[in-house]
N, C-alpha and C positions, 0 to 999 in steps of 0.2 A: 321852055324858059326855066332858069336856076336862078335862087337867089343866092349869092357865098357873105360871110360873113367874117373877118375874124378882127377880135378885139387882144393887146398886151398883156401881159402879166409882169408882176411888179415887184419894184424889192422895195422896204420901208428901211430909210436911214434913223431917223428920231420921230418921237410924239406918237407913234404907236401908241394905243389903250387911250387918249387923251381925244379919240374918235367914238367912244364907245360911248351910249347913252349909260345912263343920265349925267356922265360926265359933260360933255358938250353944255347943254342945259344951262348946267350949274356954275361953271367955272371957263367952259369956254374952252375950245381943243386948238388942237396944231399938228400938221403932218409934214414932213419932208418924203419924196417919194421919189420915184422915177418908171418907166415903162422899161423892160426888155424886150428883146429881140426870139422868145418867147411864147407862143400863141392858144387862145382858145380858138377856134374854129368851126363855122357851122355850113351847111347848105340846106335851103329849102327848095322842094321842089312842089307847082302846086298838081292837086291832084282834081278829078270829077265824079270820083266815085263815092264819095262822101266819108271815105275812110281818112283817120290821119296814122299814121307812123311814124315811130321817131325812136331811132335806133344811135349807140355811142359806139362809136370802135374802142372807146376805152374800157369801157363794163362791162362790153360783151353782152348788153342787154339791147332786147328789141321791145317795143309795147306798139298793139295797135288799140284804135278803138273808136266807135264812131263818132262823126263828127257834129251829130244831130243830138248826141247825149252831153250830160251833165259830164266835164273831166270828173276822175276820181282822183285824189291824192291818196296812192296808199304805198307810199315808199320807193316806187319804181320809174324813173328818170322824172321824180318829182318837179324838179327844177325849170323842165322845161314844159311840163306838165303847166306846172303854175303861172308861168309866161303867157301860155294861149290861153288860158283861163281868166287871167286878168285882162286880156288884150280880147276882148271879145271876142275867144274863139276863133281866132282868124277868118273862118267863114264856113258854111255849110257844107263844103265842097270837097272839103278835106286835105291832106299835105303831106308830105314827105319832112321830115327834118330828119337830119345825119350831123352827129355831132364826132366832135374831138377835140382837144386838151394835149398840149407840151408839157403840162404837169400834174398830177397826179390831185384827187382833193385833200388837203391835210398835209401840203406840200408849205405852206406860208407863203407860198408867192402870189397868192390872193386868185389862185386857180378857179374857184367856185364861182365866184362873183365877175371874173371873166368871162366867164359859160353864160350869166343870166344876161349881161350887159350886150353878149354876142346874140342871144338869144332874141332881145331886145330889137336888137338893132336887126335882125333878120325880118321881124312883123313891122315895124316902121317902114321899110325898104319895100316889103310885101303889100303892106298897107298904103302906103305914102302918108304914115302919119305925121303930123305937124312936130315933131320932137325935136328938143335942139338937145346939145350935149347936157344941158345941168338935168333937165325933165327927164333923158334918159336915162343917167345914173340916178335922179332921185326913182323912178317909175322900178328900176331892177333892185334898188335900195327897199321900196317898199316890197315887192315879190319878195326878194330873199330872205328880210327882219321880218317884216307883219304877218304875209302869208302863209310863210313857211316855219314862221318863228325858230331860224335859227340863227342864233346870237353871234354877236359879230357889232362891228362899226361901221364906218360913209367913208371909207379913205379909198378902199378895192373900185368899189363903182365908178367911182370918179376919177381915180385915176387909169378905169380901165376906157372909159368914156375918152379924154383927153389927150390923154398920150402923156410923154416927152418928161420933163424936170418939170415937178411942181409943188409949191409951197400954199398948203389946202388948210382955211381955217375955218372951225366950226360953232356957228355960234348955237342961238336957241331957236332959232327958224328961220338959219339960210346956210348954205356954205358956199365960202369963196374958194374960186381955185385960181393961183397967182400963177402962170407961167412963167418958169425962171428961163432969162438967156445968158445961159453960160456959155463963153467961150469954148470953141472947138479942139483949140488945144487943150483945155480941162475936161475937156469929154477924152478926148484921144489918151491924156495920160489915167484916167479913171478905169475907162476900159483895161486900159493897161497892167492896173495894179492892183482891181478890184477880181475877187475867186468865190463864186458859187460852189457850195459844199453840198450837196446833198448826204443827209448822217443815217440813209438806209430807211428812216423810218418814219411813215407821216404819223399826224395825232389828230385827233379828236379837238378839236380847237374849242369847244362850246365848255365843255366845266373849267377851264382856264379862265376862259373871258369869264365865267358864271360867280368863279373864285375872287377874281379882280373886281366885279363889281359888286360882291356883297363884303367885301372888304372896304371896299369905298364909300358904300351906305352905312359901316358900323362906322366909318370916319375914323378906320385905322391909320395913325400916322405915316407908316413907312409906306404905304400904298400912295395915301395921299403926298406926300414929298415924293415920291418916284413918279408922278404923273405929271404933278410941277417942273419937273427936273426933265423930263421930257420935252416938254416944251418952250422952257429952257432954251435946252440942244437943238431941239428944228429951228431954232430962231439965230443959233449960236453956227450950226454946221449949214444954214443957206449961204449967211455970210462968209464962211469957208468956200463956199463951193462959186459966189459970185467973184470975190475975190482971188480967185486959186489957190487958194492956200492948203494944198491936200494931206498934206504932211500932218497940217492941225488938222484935216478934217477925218483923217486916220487915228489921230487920238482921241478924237471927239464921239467916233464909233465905239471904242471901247468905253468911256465915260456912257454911254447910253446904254450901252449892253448893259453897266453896274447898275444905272437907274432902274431897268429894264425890270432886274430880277428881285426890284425891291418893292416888286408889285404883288406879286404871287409869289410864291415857293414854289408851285408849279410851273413855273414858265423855265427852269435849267430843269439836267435830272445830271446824274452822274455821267453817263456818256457825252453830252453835249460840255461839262464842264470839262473833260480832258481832252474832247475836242478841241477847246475853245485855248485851254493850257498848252495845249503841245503846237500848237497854230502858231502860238505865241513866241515858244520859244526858237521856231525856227525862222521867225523873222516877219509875222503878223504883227502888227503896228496896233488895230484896232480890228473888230469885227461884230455881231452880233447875229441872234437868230432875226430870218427874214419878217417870221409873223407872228400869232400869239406867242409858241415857243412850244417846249415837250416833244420837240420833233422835226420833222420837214428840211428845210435849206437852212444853213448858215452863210454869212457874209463877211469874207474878209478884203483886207484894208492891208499889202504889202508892199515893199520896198519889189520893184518890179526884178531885178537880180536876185531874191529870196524866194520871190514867188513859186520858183518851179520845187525849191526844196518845200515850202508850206501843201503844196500840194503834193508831193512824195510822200509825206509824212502822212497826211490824210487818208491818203489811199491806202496805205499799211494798216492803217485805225480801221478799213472796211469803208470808208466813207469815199463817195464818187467827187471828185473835185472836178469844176469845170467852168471855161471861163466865156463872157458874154460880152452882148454888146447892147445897148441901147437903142428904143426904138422911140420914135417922136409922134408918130401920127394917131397912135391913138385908134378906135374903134373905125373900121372901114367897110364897108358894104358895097355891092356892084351885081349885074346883073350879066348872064352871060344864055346864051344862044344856043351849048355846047347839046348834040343831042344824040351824044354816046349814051349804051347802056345804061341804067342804072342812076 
């Protein structure tokens, strides 16, 4: 018996950084988001020999180790490391897990936290734990901030838990996530119009965010008006998006991108800005980077007869343009029988 596992990964429209503690707390956040088509991916398999393994096709790393010891955290598929650790060890008996990832970590499309959430959902399935969708993105919310202490916001989890269009608010000891239902034709022209960019180079997401929030705590103006302004937008570009109005909700991308970078100095760098310029000129309506910024995916916003020149143009710059589609379901687990090799 196998357990498979695999949860979305996601692009962020507006409210970005406005998920990040201590903001939330203080002032109260807001996310506009959606799931791609996209995936982290897991399978466990269990074992009796009391050993566990758990090997990534992405890193090319394997770790075993018993399953009757204390985990070690010491750098080496931490993430999943820290899952069975927190999850009482799944059991004495020990397990197989095999991971993989459609995107890279340091990608922006909240790749990392798609892995804990899949990881999550693979010991729930394994276990039969009582977990519903909020407890599991809070439970890989706490593994990946507390645990592992590496910084970041609640928007990834949640919407890697959930699936589909949703408008996620956070307060100081709960978050809501609102399912939007938008029309099918406003999905079908989204699809349409909307180009994933990858700009060749992921980043280091953690002194971005580290940057954003000690800006926040010296209660720098321009930080604090670009978070506002954020939030704003997710409440200004839902309404676009219920409505269909994508035309506005293409200039409203670009308005969030400006907010965006009035957070850090480090969230553009030179490449990304003439990315973002030459997208523009050739018929990019609106667009922004997918997550903290400094790197990973961009997201544009074109007139669908332009779109093929916005992605010629890209691809000269060295950057991979490529386009998606939306997924709705959200984190999924099932169990299978299959009793091939390996």
């Amino acid at each position: 018996m196998k357990i498979r596992a695999k949860a979305p990964l996601r692009v962020s429209f507006a409210g970005g950084g406005t998920d990040v503690p201590p903001y939330p707390e203080i002032y109260g956040g807001c996310v506009l988001n959606a799931t791609i088509d996209n995936f982290a991916w897991g399978s466990l398999r269990p074992r009796t020999d009391g050993i566990t393994r758990i090997a990534s096709a992405d890193l090319g790393i394997e770790v075993e180790f018993n399953a009757n010891e204390e985990v070690c955290l010491d750098g080496k598929m931490d993430l999943a490391k820290a899952v069975i650790r927190r999850l009482d060890s799944l059991n004495r008996e020990g397990c197989e897990i095999f991971l993989h990832s459609e995107a890279p970590p340091g990608s922006g499309l909240g790749s990392s936290s798609a892995l804990v959430v899949t990881l999550v959902g693979l010991v729930r399935e394994y276990k039969k734990l009582p977990l519903g969708n909020y407890e599991l993105a809070d439970t890989a919310y706490v593994i990946e901030r507390e645990d592992l202490k590496i910084s970041g916001g609640l928007q990834d989890q949640y919407a890697a838990a959930f699936g589909g269009f949703n408008f996620i608010e956070f307060e100081k000891s709960r978050v809501i996530v609102n399912p939007l239902r938008i029309h099918r034709s406003t999905i079908n022209e989204l699809e349409h119009n909307l180009l994933l960019c990858f700009t060749g180079n992921t980043r280091h997401s953690n002194y971005i965010i580290d940057d954003q929030t000690s800006r926040l705590m010296a209660n720098e103006e321009a930080t604090l008006l670009g978070l506002s302004d954020q939030k704003a937008l997710a409440v200004e570009m839902k309404n676009a998006l219920l409505t269909g109005k994508l035309v506005h909700f293409g200039g409203l991308l670009h308005s969030a991108w400006t907010a965006k970078k009035k957070m850090s100095d480090r969230i553009s760098n030179p490449q990304i800005d003439e990315l973002y310029e030459e997208a523009r000129k050739k018929g990019a309506i609106g667009g922004k980077v997918t997550g903290a910024g400094g790197g990973g995916y961009m997201m544009f916003y074109c007139e669908f007869e332009k779109k093929h020149r916005v992605a010629e143009q890209l691809r000269k710059m060295g950057a991979l343009a490529t386009e998606f589609a939306f997924d709705f379901k959200g984190l999924q687990t099932w169990r299978t029988d299959d009793q091939s090799a390996g």
